[in-house]
C-alpha positions as CSV (number, residue, x, y, z in Angstrom):
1,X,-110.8,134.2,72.5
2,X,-113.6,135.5,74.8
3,X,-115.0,133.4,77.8
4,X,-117.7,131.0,76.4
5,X,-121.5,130.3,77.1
6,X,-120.2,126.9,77.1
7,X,-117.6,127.2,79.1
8,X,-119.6,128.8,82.1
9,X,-122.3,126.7,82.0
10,X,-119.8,123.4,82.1
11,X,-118.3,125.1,84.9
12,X,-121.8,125.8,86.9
13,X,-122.7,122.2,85.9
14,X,-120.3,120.7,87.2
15,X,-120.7,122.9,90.5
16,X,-124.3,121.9,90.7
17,X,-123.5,117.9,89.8
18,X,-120.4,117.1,92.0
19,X,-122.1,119.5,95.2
20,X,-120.1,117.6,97.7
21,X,-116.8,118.1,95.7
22,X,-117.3,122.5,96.0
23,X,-118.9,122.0,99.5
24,X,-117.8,124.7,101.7
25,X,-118.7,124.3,104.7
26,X,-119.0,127.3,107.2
27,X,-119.1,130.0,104.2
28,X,-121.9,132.4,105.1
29,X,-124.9,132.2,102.4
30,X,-124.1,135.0,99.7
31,X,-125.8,135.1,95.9
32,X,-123.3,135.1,93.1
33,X,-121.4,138.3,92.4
34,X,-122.8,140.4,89.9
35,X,-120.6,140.8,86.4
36,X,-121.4,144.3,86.9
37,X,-118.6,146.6,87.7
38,X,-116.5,144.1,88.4
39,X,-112.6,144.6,88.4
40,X,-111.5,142.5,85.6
41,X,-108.5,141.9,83.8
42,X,-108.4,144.5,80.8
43,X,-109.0,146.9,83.7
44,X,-106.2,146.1,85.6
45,X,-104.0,145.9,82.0
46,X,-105.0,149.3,81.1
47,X,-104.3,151.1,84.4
48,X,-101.5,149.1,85.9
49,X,-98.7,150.8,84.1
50,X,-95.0,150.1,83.7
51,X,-94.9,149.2,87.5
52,X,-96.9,147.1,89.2
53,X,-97.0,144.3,91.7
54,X,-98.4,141.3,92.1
55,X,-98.7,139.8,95.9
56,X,-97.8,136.6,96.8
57,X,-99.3,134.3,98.9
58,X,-101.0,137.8,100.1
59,X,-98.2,139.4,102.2
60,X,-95.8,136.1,102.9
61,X,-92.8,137.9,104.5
62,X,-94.4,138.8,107.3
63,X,-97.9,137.6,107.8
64,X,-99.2,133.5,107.6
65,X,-98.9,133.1,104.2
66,X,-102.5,131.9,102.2
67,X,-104.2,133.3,105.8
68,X,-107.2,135.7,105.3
69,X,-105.1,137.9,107.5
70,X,-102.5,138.1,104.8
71,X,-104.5,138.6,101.9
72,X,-106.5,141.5,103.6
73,X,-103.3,142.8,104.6
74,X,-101.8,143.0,100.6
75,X,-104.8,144.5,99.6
76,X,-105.0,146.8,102.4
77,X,-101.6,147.9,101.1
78,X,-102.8,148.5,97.3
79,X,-102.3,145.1,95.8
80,X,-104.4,145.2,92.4
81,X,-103.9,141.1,91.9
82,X,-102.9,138.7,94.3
83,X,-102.2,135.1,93.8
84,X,-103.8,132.4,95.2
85,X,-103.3,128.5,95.9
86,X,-106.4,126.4,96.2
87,X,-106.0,122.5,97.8
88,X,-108.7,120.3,98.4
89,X,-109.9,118.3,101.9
90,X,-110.3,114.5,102.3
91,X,-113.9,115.4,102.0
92,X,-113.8,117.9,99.0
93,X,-113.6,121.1,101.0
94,X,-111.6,123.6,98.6
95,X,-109.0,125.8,100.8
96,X,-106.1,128.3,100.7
97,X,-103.0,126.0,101.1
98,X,-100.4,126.3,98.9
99,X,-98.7,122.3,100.1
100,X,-100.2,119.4,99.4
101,X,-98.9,118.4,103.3
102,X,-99.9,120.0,106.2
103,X,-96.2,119.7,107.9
104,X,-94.1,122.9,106.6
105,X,-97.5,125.7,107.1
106,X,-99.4,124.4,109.8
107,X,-99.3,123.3,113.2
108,X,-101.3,119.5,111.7
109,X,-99.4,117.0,110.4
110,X,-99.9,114.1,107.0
111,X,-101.3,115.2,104.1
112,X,-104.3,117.8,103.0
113,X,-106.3,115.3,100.3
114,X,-106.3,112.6,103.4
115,X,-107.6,115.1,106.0
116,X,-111.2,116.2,106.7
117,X,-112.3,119.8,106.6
118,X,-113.6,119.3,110.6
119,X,-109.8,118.2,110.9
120,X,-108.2,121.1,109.6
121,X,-110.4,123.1,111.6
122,X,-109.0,122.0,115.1
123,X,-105.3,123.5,113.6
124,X,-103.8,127.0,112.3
125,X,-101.0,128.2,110.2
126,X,-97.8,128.0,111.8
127,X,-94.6,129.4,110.4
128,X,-92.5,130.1,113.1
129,X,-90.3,132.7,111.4
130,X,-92.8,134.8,111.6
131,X,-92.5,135.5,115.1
132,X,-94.6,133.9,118.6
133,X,-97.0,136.5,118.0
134,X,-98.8,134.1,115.6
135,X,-98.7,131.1,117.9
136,X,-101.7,133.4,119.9
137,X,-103.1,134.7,116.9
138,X,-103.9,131.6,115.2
139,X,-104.8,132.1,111.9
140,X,-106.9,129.3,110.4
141,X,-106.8,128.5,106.3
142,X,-109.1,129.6,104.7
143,X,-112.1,128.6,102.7
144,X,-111.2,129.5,98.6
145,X,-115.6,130.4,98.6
146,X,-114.8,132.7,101.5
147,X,-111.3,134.3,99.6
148,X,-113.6,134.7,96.7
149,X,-116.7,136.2,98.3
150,X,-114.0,138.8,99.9
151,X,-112.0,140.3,97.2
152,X,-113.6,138.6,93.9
153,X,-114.5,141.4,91.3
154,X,-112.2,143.7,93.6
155,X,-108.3,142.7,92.6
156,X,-107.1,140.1,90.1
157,X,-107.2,136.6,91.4
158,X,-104.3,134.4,89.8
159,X,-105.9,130.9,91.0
160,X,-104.1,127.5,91.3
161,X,-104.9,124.1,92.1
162,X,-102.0,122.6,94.1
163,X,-104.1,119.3,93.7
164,X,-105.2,118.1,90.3
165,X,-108.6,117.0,91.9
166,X,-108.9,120.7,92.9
167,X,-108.8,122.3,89.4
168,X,-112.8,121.5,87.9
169,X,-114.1,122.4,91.3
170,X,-111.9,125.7,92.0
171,X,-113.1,126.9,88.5
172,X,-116.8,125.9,89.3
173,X,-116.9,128.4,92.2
174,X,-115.0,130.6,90.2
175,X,-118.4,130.2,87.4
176,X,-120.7,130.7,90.4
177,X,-119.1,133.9,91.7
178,X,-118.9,135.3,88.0
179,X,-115.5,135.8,88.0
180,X,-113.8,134.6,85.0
181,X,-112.9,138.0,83.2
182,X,-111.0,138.8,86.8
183,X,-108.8,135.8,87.5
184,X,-105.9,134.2,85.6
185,X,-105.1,130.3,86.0
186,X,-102.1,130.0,87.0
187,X,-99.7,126.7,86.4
188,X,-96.3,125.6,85.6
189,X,-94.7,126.4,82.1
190,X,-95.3,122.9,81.1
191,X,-99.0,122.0,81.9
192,X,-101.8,121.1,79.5
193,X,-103.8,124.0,81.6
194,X,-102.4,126.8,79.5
195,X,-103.6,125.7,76.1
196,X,-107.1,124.8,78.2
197,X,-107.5,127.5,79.6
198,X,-106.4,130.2,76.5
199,X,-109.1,127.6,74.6
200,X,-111.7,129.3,77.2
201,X,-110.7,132.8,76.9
202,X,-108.9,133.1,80.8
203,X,-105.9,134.8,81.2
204,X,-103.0,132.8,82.1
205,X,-99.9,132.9,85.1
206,X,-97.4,130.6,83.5
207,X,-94.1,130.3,85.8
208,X,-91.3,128.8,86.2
209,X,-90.1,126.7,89.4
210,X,-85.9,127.0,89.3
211,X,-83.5,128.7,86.7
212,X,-82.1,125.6,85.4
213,X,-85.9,125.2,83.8
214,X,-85.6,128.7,82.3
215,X,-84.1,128.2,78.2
216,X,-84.2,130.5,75.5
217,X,-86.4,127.2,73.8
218,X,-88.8,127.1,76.6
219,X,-89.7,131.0,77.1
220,X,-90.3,131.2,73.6
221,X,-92.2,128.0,73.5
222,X,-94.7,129.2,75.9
223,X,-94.5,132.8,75.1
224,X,-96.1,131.4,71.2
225,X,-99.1,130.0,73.2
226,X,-99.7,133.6,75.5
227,X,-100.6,137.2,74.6
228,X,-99.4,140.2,76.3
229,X,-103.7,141.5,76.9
230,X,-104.0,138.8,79.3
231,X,-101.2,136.9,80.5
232,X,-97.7,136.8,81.8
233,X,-94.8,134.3,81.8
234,X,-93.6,134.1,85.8
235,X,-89.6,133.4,86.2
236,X,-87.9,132.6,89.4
237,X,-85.8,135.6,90.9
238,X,-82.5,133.9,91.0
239,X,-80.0,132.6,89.2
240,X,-75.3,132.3,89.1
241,X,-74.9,136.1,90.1
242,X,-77.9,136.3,92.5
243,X,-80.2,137.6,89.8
244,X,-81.6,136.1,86.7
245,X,-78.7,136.0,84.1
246,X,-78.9,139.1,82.0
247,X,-78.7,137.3,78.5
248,X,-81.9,135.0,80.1
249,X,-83.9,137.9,81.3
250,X,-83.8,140.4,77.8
251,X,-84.7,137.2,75.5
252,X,-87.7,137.0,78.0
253,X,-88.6,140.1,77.7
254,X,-87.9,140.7,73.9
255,X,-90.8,137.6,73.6
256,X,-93.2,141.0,74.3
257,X,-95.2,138.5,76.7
258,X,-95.0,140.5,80.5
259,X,-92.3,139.1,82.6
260,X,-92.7,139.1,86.3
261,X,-89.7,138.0,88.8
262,X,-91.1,136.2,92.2
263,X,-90.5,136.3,95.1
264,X,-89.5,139.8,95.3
265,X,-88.8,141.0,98.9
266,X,-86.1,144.0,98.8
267,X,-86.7,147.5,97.0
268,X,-84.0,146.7,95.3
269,X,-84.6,144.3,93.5
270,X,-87.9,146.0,92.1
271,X,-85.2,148.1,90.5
272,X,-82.9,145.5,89.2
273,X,-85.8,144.4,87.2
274,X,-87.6,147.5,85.9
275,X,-84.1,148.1,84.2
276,X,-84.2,145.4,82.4
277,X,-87.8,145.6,81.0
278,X,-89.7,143.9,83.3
279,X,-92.6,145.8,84.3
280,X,-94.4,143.6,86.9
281,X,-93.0,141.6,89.4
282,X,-94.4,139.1,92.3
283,X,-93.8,140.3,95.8
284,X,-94.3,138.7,99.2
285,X,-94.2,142.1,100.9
286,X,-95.9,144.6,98.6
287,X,-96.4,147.3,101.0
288,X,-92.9,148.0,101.5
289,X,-92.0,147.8,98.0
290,X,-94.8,150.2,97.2
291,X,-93.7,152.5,100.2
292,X,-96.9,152.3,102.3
293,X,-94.9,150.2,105.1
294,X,-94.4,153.1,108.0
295,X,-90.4,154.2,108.5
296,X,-90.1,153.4,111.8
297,X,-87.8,154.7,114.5
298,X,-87.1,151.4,116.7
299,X,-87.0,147.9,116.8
300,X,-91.1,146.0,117.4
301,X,-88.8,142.7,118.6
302,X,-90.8,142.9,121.9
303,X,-93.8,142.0,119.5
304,X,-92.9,138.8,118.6
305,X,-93.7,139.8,115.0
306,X,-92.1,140.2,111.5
307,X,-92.4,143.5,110.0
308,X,-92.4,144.6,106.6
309,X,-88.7,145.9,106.0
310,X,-86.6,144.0,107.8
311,X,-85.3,140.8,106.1
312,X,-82.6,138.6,106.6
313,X,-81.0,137.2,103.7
314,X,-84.0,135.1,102.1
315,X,-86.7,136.2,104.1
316,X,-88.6,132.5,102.9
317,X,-85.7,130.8,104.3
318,X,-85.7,129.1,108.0
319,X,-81.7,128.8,108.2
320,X,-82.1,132.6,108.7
321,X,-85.2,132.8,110.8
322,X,-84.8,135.2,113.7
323,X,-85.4,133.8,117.5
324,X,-87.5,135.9,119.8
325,X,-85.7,136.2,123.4
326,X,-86.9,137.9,126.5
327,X,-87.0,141.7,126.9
328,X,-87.7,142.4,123.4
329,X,-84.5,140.3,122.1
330,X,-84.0,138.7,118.8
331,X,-81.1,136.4,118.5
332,X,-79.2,136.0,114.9
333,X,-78.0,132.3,115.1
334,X,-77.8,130.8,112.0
335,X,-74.6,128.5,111.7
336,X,-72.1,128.4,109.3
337,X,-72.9,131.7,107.9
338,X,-73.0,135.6,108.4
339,X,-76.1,136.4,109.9
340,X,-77.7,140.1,109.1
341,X,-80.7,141.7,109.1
342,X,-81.4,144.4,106.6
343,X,-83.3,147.5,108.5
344,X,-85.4,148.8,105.9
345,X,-88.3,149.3,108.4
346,X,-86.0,151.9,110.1
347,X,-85.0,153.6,106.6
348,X,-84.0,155.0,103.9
349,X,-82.7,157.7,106.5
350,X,-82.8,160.7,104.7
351,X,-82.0,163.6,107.3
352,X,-78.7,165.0,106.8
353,X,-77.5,164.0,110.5
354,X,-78.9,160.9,112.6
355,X,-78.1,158.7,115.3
356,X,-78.6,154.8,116.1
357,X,-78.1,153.1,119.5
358,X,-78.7,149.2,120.2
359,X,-77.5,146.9,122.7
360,X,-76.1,143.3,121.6
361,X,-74.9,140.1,123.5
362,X,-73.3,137.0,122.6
363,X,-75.2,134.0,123.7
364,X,-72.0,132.0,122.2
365,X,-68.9,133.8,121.4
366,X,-67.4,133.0,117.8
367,X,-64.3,131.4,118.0
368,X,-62.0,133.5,115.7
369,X,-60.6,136.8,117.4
370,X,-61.4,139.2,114.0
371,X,-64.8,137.9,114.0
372,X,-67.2,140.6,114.4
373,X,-70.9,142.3,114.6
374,X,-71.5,144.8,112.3
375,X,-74.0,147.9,111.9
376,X,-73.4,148.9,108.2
377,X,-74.9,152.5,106.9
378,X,-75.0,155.1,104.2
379,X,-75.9,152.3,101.4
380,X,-78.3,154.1,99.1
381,X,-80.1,150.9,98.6
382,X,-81.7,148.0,100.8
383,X,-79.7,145.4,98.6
384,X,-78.8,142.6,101.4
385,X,-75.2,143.1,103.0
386,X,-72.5,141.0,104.1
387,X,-69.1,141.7,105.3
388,X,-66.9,142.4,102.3
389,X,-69.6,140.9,99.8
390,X,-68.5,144.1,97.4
391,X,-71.9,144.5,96.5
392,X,-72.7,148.3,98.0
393,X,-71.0,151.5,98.5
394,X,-71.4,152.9,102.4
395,X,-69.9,152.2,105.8
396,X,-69.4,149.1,108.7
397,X,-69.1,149.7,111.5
398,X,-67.8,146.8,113.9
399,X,-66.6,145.3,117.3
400,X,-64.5,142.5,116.9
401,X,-64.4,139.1,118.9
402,X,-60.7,140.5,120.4
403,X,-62.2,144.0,121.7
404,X,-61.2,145.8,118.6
405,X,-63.6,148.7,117.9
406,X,-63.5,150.0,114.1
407,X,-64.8,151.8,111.6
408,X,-64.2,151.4,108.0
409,X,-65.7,152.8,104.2
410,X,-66.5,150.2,102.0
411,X,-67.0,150.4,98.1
412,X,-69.0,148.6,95.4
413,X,-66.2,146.1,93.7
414,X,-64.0,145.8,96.4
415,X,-64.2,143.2,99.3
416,X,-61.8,144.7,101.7
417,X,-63.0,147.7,103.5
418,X,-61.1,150.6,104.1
419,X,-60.1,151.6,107.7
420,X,-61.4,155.0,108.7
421,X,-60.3,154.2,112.6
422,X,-60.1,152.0,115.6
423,X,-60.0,151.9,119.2
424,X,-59.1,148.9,121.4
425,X,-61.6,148.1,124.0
426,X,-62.9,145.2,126.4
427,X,-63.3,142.0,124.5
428,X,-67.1,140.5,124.5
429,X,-67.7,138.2,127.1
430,X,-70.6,135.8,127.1
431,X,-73.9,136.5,128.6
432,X,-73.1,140.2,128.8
433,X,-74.8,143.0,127.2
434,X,-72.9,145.9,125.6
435,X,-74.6,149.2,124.0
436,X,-73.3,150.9,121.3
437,X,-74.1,154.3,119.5
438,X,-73.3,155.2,115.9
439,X,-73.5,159.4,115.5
440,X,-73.7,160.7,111.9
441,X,-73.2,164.2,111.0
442,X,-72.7,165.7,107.6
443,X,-69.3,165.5,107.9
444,X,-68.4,163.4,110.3
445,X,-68.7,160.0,112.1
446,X,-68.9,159.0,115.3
447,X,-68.9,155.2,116.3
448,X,-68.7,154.4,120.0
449,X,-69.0,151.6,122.8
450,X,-71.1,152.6,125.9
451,X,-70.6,150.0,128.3
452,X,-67.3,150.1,128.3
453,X,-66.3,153.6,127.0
454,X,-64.5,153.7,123.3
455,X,-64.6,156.1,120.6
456,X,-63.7,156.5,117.0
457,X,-64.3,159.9,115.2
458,X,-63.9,160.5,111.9
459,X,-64.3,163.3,109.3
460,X,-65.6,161.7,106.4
461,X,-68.7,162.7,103.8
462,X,-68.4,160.2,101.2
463,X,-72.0,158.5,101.7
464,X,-74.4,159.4,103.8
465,X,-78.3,158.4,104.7
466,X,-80.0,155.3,103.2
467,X,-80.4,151.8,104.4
468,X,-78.8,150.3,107.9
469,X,-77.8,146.4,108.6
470,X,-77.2,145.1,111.7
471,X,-75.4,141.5,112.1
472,X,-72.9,139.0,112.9
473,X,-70.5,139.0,110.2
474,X,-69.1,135.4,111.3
475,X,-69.3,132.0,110.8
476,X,-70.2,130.6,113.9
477,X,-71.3,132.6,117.5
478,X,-75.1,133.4,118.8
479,X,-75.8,137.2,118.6
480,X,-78.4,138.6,120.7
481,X,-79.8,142.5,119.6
482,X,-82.2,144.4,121.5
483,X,-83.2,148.2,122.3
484,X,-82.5,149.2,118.8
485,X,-83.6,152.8,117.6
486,X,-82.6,155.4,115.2
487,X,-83.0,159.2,116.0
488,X,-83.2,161.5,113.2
489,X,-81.8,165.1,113.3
């Protein structure tokens, strides 16, 4: 069904009746964006192919997430659509907020519908994963008129009111700007908003919160209401073995409705799903999955900032949140787990020989003796690591808590590792800093403690460049890294 006259002109009515509700105060004076050669939806679904990307919450992994800064930054990096959540002040100010509270994403505190606009002013975003860099740079949430007056008619805007009180307003400006052939409403799988908004001719971002919500019965229920020209069905990417259950994911995509997986944040997982029919997908770091994020050739820890590339094991997760030390130090400290970081800023590393030096510390030593930190290479893919998780083919290698220096193979299947070598050297000692250097040749390996001198050589060509981790493959301890670089051949 196309867009109606009546439609629009509720919207703009109710734009021009409830003023104070689509106030936006400090959004520069603009006159509505033309219709004319607009991006629109049946533009992006002819050109966007069998791969294509959706950002969310612009470029979340590594930038304030909902922050003009991060949406400029995904479509900096190519992003076609982005989407976008819309909350609403005390005093009817509609903003970029994905929470109803201000406590998780900003440095404010109680709740967005109780807090004036001239009060959410004073604060910024604050999401201290991201690095200190952002406590300077304080980015402010922005105004929805602003977002739209930036990239409406330019990329597809998949719009949602976190607040019910937001919804009418949020597709007013929408009216005003003339953008309803280039958004899509997005809500959850059981709103009354779908069969609304397929009644007005909008396209539609139906998702799913957990996997538990995600039945045969349901898919197919809201697949009947959708079409493949204009909307999509959104599932979470998770589920028993890491991914969404197989069985789950082709009876999604056999409903012929696109499927898109979110929150992607590894390359890998791109793949994962364009193998099993899934054509789109909803990433929070969509230059690095595109590969437009630069390979670099050392650590940017002494920037206090989170690049694109380098994730720890749920990049939206806190437990796993690096902390920024002194001299350009990042400590890995979650407890009760391994703690790694996967380096896909510094790869894949495709020169046939290569070398990678860091220094690490402990802050607090782990308490078994064959605990260890780990650099694992040679995996052909940035799919997350963890000692003997069985996941990847490639190569660890490690210092252990005791002073034993090793290096092993690992393979795809199998939890133990293979040992390759070892060489007993001074145990860690707290406080002190030890450098390391991993050599690779085509043929051979060379893994070896500076500080206090230890070698292992080995001649062995079963895998070589790829993506490198770097961690603390123990339950407890405080690992410090610093002075990290890779040289290529």
């Amino acid at each position: 069904m196309e867009i109606t006259r009546r439609t629009t002109l509720g919207w703009l009515g109710a734009l021009s009746v409830g003023a104070a509700v689509t106030s936006c105060r400090g959004a520069s004076a603009a006159d509505p964006a033309s219709a004319r050669d607009q991006y629109n939806l049946s533009d992006w679904v002819a050109d966007r192919g069998t791969k294509y990307l959706v950002a969310h919450r612009g470029v979340g992994d590594v930038f304030p997430e909902h922050s003009m800064e991060s949406y400029q930054a995904a479509f900096d990096a190519g992003a076609r659509a982005m989407e976008i959540s819309v909350g609403i002040t005390a005093d009817n100010v509609l903003v970029c907020l994905h929470d109803q509270s201000l406590d998780r994403t900003t440095n404010l505190t109680g709740k967005l519908g109780a807090t004036s606009y001239a009060d959410l002013e004073k604060g910024w975003i604050d999401v201290a994963r991201l690095g200190p860099y952002w406590q300077s740079a304080k980015a402010r949430v922005p105004l929805f008129e602003d977002v739209l007056k930036r990239f409406g008619g330019q990329v597809i805007l998949c719009v949602e009111a976190k607040d019910d009180r937001a919804h009418a307003p949020m597709m007013s400006m929408v009216a005003k700007y003339r953008l309803e052939t280039s958004v899509m409403v997005k809500t959850y799988f059981k709103s009354k908003r779908i069969a609304e908004a397929k009644s007005q001719g909008l396209g539609v971002f139906a998702y799913y919160t957990t996997p538990a919500e995600l039945t045969t019965e349901s898919v197919q229920t809201v697949a009947s209401l959708l079409s493949p020209r204009t909307d999509a069905i959104v599932v979470p990417n998770s589920g028993p073995g890491g991914y969404l259950a197989p069985g789950l994911a082709e009876e999604a995509v056999a409903t012929g409705i696109p499927i898109w997986p979110y929150p992607l944040h590894r390359r890998s997982d791109l793949t994962h799903y364009n193998a099993v029919g899934m054509a789109g997908a909803v990433t929070s770091n969509i230059g690095y999955l595109l590969g437009k994020s630069e390979v670099a050739v050392a650590d940017q820890w002494a920037r206090g900032i989170a690049v694109a590339g380098e994730m720890t094991r749920d990049p939206y997760d806190d437990r796993f949140a690096l902390q920024w030390g002194p001299g350009g130090s990042i400590r890995l400290a979650a407890s009760k787990t391994q703690h790694f970081l996967t380096l896909g800023n510094l790869g894949p590393v495709a020169a046939p020989a290569y070398t990678v030096e860091f220094e690490a510390s402990y802050d607090v030593l782990p308490k078994d003796p064959a605990a260890n930190l780990t650099l694992a290479f040679g995996h052909t893919d940035d799919r997350y690591y963890e000692h003997q998780l069985g996941l990847s083919n490639g190569y660890h290698a490690i210092l252990q808590r005791d002073g034993e220096l090793g290096l092993y193979q690992h393979q795809a299947g199998k939890s133990p590792g293979t040992l390759l070598g070892s060489e007993r050297t001074g145990a860690p000692a707290r406080g002190q800093w030890m450098k390391f250097r991993l050599e690779v040749t085509p043929t051979r390996l060379v893994w070896s403690r500076l500080d206090r001198p230890a070698r292992i050589t080995v001649e062995d060509k079963a895998f070589r460049g790829g993506y490198l981790h770097l961690g603390r493959a123990s339950l407890d301890g405080t690992l410090s890294l610093r002075g990290l670089k890779v040289t290529r051949a």
